[in-house]
Every structure is written in C-alpha cells, then in structure tokens.
C-alpha distance (Angstrom), angle and dihedral (degrees) to the residues before:
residue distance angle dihedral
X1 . . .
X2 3.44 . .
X3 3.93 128.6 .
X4 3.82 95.0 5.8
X5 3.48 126.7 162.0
X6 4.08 114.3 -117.3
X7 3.50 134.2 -170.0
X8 3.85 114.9 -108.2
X9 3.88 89.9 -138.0
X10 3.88 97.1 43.6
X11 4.26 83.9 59.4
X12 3.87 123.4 88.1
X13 3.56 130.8 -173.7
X14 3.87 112.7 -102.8
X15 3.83 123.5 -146.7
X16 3.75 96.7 -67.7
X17 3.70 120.9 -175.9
X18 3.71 88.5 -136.0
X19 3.54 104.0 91.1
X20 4.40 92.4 158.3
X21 4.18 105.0 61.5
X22 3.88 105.8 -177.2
X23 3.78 108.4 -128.3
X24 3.71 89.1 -151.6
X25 4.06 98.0 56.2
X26 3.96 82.6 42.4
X27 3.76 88.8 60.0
X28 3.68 94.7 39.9
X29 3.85 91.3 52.1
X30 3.73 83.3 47.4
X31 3.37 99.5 59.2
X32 4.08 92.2 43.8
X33 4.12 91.3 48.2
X34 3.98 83.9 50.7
X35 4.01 95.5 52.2
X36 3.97 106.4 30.0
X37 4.26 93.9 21.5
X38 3.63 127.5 -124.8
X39 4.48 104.5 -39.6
X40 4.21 93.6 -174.2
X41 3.33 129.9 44.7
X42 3.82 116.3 -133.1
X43 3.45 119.6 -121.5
X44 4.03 122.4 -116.1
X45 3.64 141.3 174.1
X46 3.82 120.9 -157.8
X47 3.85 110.9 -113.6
X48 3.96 126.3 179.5
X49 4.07 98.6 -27.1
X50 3.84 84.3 -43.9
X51 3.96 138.4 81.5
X52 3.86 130.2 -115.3
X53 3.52 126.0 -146.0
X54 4.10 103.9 -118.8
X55 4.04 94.4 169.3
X56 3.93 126.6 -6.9
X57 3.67 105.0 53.5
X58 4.31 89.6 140.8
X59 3.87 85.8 53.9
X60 3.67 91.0 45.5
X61 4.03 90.4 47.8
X62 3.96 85.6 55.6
X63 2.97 99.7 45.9
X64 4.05 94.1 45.9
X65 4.03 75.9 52.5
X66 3.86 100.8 53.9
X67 4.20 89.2 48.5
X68 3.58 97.7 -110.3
X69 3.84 122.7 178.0
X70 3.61 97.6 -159.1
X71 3.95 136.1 17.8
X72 4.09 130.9 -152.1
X73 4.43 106.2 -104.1
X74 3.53 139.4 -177.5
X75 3.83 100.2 -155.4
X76 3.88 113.4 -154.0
X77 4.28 110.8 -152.4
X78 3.35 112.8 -153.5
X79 4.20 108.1 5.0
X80 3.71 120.1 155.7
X81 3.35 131.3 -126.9
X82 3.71 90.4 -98.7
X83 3.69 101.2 47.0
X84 3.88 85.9 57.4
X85 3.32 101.0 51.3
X86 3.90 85.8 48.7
X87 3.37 91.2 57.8
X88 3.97 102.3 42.2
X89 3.95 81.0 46.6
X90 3.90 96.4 58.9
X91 4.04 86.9 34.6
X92 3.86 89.8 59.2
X93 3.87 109.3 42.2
X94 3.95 82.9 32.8
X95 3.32 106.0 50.6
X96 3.66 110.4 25.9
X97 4.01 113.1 0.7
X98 3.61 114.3 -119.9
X99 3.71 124.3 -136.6
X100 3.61 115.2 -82.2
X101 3.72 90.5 -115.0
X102 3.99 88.4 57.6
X103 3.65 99.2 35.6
X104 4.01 89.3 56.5
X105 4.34 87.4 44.3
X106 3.80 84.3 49.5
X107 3.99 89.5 52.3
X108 3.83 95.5 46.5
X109 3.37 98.8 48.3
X110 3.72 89.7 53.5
X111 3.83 90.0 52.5
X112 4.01 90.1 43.9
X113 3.69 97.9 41.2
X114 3.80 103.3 40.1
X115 3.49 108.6 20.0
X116 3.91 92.0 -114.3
X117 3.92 118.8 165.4
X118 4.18 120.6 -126.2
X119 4.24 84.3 -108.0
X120 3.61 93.9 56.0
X121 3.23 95.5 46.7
X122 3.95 90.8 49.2
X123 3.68 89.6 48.4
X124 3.98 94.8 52.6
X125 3.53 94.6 54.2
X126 4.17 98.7 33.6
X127 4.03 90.0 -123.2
X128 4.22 110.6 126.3
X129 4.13 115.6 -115.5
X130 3.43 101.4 -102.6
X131 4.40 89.9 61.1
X132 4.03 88.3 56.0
X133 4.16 91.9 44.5
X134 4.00 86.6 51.8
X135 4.12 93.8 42.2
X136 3.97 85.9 50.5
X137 4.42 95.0 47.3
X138 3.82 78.8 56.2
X139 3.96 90.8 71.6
X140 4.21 87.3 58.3
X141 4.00 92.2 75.1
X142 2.95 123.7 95.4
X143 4.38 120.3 -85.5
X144 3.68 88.9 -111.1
X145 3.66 90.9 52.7
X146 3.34 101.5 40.4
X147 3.69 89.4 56.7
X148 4.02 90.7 52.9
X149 3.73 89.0 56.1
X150 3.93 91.5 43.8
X151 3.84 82.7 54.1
X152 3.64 93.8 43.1
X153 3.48 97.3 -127.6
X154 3.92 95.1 121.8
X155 3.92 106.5 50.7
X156 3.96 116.2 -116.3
X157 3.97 100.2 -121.0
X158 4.03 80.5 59.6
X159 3.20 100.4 46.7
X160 4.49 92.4 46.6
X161 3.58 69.7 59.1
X162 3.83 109.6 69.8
X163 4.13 98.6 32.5
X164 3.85 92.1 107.4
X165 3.58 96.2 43.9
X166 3.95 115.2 92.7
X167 4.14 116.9 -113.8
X168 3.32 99.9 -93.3
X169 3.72 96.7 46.5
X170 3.71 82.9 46.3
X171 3.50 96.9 63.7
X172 3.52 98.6 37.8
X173 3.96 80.7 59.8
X174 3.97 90.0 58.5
X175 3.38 92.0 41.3
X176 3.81 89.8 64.5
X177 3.77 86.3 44.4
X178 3.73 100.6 61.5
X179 3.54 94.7 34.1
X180 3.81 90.2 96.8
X181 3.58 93.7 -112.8
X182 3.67 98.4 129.1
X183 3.72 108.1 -126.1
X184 3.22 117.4 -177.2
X185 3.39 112.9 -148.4
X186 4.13 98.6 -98.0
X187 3.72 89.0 55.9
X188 4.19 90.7 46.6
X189 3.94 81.4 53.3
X190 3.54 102.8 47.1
X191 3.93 86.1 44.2
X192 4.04 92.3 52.9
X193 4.14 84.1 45.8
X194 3.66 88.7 54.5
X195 4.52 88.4 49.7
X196 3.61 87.8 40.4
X197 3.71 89.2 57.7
X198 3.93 95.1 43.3
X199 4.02 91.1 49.3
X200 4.33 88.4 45.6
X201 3.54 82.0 57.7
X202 3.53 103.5 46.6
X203 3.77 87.3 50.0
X204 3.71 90.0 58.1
X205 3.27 92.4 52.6
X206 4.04 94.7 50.2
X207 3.78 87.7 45.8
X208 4.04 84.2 53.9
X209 3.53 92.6 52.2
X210 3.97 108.6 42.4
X211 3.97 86.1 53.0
X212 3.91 89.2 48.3
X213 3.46 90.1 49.7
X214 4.29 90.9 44.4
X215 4.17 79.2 51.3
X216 3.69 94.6 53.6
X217 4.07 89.8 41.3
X218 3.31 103.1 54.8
X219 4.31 83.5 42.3
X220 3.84 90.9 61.6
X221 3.99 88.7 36.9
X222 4.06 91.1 54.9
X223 3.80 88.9 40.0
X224 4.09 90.8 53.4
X225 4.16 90.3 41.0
X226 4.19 75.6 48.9
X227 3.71 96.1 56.0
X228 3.47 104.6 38.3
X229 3.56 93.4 57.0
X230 4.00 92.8 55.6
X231 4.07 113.5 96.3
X232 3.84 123.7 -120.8
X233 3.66 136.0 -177.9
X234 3.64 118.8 -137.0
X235 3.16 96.9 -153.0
X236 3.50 94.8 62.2
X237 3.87 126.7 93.3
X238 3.84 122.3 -89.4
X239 3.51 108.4 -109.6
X240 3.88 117.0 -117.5
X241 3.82 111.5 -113.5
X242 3.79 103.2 -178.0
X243 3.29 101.6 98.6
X244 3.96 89.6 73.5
X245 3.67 93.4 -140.1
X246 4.04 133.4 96.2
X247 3.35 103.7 -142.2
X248 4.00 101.1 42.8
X249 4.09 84.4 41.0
X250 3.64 85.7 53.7
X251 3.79 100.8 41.4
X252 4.03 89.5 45.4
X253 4.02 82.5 50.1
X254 4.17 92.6 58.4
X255 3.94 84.7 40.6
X256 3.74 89.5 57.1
X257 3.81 96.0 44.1
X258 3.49 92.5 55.6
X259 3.98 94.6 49.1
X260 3.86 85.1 61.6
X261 3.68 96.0 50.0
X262 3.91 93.1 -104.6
X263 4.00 92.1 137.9
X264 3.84 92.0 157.3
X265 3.40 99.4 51.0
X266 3.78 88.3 39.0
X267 3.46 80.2 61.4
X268 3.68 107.5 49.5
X269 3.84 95.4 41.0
X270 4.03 87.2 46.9
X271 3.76 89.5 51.4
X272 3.81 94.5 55.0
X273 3.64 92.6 46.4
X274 3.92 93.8 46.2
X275 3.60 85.3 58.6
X276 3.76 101.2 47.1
X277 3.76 92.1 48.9
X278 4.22 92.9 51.1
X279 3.43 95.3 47.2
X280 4.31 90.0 53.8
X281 4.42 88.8 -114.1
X282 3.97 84.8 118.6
X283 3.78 131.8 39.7
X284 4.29 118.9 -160.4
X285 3.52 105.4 -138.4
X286 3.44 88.3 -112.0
X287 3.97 98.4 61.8
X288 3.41 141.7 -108.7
C-alpha cells in the first residue's frame, strides 16, 4: 500500500542502524514537515498487529514532535528480513549519512546476519569495497573510541589510523591527541608507526616464547612417557641421591647392592653404568 495514512501510535521504531539522532536536524525537519508537509513517505512493514519503521524514522521523530495524529506510509506485505535491512541500509547512507561508527555496525551486521559479501554490500549502497572494509576496521577500537569518532570529536583519517593497533596502544595514541600537542596528522601517523612497530615486536617475542614453552612441554612430557616405562623392583633399595652426581649416585648404587648380597643386580646396574661412563654419557665427579 502505497501513500497510506498511519497512526503515529500504531508505528514502532525498527532496528535502525542509527543509534545517534541529532536533536537539532530533528527540529529542523520539524519545522520544514510543519510548513511544506510531509514530501516522502516512510517506509513500514506490518509486524504483530503493529507497524515497523523500515526507512523514515527522522520523519517519524518529527512528526512524533509536531503532535501529529497520523503520518504518510508505504506499507510493504510480506518483506523479509533481508529486503528490510536492504532498504533501511540504502535509506541511511543515502539519505542522511550515518556516523562512521554506525555505518560500519550497519555493514557488519549485514555480513553477520545474512551472510552478505563486502561487494554486495558496496554494490547495494553505490559506495566502492575498499569504503565498507575501512567503515568495518572502525568497530576494532576500542568502545570509548569508537564513541569519540561517532561523536566526531576524533577526526576519521586519525582514527583509520589506530585500527591495527591493540587497545592499549590505541589509547595511548588518543591520549597524545588530546593532549594539546598539535599533531598534525603526519606526525600522529608516524607516532602510531613507531607503536605499531613496538607491539610487532612484542608479538614476536610472545610467539617466541609460547613455542619455547610447547618445546620444553612436550620435553618433560617425553621424559615422564620415558620414565614410566622403565622397570623397578620394590623390593630393592632406594638409591642415594646426595651426592648430586649420576655417575657417583650410580656407582654408590652397585656398591650398595653388593653390600646386601644383590650380586645380580649389582651386576646389571654396574653393567649399564660401565657403559655410560666409557662411552663419555657420564662424568665421576672426579673426572675422566
């Protein structure tokens, strides 16, 4: 149905991907709905006995504002979930630009929701590829920052700037900025290269370390596997390890074997040892 009258409070808001309305542009939209009349219909879906606002929630906002009963609708039966969000999509970044914090929200959730690819995307809304890949790095600063750049009170080349950089380094970066300092935005670059650089490095250096520390887990796991599989007697003596050395514990070990009449074990441990201590695998504390 197209150009139908609606009741104002039969009309809610859908799931825009406006989420900052600017009272001022309300109020000037206002005023030029209350002088000239409403020139574009909003767009609305019918949804449980109710309506949902698919494009034209600013005109709806005014016209909440100016007390109206009813507002002018073209009521889509029957659209999916898809086809509205297509529609509120080219109705936002056509019509009135969101923020770049929005505009990259209203991206995402296009790719997470229905599966859509960057170029569709860029072809629905008439923007080129590389615009929608830069709106969508905006979502990997941090909340606080994301809500400066909504605001517009960290400029958008800067804030393209920071997306690779990790939080913290992120809001050491903005820290700088606001400090007073001045930087233009080749020195705010060449001081993100410089944090980029440090944080590359310190990821090297983690990368270094969890594979040392696989190396040395797996060592102590072969080394348990190792021991386990190695037969003992329990009835046999401990061995004495106080003398902080293999070869002399091992020696002293045979020695003690013997004392207790245990010639053939004597013998097999003394055999083992023999051979480690020929062939240079064990050192007596004394030397070769």
């Amino acid at each position: 149905m197209i150009g139908v009258q609606v009741a104002v409070s039969q009309i809610d808001p859908g799931n825009n991907d406006r989420t900052v309305f600017d009272a001022r542009r309300i109020e000037d939209l206002a005023a030029s709905m209350a002088e000239v009349g409403q020139q574009q219909p909003i767009v609305l879906r019918p949804r449980g006995g109710r309506f949902e606002i698919i494009a034209g929630e600013r005109r709806y906002r005014a016209a909440v504002s100016l007390g109206w009963d009813a507002i002018t609708a073209d009521v889509r039966e029957g659209l999916e979930d898809w086809e509205a969000a297509a529609i509120m999509l080219l109705e936002n970044v056509g019509r009135e630009q969101l923020n770049p914090i929005d505009e990259g929200r209203a991206y995402s959730v296009r790719q997470d929701r229905f599966g859509w690819e960057v170029e569709r995307i860029a072809r629905s809304v008439g923007v080129k590829v590389d615009h929608i890949e830069r709106r969508i790095a905006l979502l990997n600063l941090a909340p606080e920052i994301q809500g400066l750049v909504a605001s517009g009170n960290i400029p958008l080349a800067h804030a393209e700037t920071l997306v690779s950089l990790d939080l913290n380094r992120q809001r050491i970066a903005v820290r700088a900025l606001n400090s007073g300092a001045g930087l233009r935005l080749g020195d705010f670059r060449r001081m993100v290269a410089d944090l980029q650089a440090e944080q590359d490095q310190q990821s090297l250096f983690a990368i270094e370390q969890f594979w040392t520390e696989q190396a040395q887990v797996s060592i102590t796991q072969r080394r348990l596997t190792l021991v386990e599989s190695l037969p003992t007697l329990a009835d046999l003596p401990e061995p004495d390890l106080s003398l902080h050395n293999a070869a002399d514990a091992a020696v002293a070990y045979v020695r003690r074997l013997e004392a207790q009449g245990l010639n053939r074990e004597a013998g097999a441990v003394g055999t083992l040892v023999r051979a480690l201590i020929e062939a240079r695998l064990m050192k007596p504390n004394g030397g070769w």
